[in-house]
C-alpha positions as CSV (number, residue, x, y, z in Angstrom):
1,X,-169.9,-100.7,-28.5
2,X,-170.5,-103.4,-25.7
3,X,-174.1,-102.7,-25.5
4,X,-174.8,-104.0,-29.2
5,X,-171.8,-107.3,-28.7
6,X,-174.4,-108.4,-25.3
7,X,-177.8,-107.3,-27.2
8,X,-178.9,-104.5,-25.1
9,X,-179.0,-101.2,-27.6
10,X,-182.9,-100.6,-25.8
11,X,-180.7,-99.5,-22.4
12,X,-179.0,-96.7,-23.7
13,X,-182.3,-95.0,-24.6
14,X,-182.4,-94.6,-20.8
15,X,-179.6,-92.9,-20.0
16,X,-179.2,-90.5,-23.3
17,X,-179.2,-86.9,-22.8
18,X,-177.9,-87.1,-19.2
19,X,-174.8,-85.4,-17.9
20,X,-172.4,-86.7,-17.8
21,X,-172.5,-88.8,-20.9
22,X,-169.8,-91.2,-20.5
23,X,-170.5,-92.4,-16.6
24,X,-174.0,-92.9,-17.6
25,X,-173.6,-94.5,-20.8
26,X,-171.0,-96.7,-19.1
27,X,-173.6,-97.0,-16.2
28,X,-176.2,-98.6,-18.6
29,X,-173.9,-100.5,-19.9
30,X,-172.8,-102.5,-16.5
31,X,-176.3,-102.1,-15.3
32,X,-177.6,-104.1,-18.5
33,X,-175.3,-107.0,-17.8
34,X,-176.1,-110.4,-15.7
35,X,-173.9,-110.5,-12.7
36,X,-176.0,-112.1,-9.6
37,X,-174.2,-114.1,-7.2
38,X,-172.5,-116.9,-8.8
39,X,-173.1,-115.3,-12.3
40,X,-170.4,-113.5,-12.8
41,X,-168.8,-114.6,-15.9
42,X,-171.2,-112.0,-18.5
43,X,-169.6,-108.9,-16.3
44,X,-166.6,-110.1,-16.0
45,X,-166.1,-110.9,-19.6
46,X,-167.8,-107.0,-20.5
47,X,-164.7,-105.8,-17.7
48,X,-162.3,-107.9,-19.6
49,X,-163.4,-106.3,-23.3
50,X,-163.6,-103.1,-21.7
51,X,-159.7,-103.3,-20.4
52,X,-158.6,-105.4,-23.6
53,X,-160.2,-102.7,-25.8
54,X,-158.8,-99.2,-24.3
55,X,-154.9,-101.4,-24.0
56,X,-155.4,-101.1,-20.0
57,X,-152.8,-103.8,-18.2
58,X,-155.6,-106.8,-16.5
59,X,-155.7,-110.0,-15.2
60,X,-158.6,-112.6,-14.8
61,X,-158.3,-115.2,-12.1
62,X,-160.7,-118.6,-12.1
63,X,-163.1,-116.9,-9.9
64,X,-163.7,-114.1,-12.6
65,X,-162.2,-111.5,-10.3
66,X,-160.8,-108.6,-12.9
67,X,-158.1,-106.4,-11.7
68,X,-157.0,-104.0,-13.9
69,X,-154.4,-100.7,-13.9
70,X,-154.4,-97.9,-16.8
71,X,-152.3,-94.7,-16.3
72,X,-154.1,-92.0,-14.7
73,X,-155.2,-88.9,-17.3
């Protein structure tokens, strides 16, 4: 879902077929996204999707810090 919204489908290639799929699809995904020192607005938008699309409570300050709670499972 988030790979194909920032353009990199390629990445997942990667990762698929290893165990366990969800950490390292999510790992390819995060790994795939700009976020140097001082460019941290492409991760923390993909952190604010992420939280937005699974209904997890966040909050975004200027400095694109995310900090984000969701009930334990």
């Amino acid at each position: 879902m988030f790979m194909e919204e920032y353009g990199l489908k390629d990445n997942i290639n990667t990762v698929k077929g290893m165990e366990p799929e969800n950490v390292w699809k999510y790992f390819a995904e995060i790994s795939s996204v700009p976020r140097g020192s001082g460019n941290e607005e492409k991760i923390s938008e993909y952190f604010e999707n992420f939280a937005k699309s699974h209904n997890f409570w966040y909050k975004r300050d200027k400095s694109n810090n995310i900090l984000s709670q969701n009930p334990g499972f």
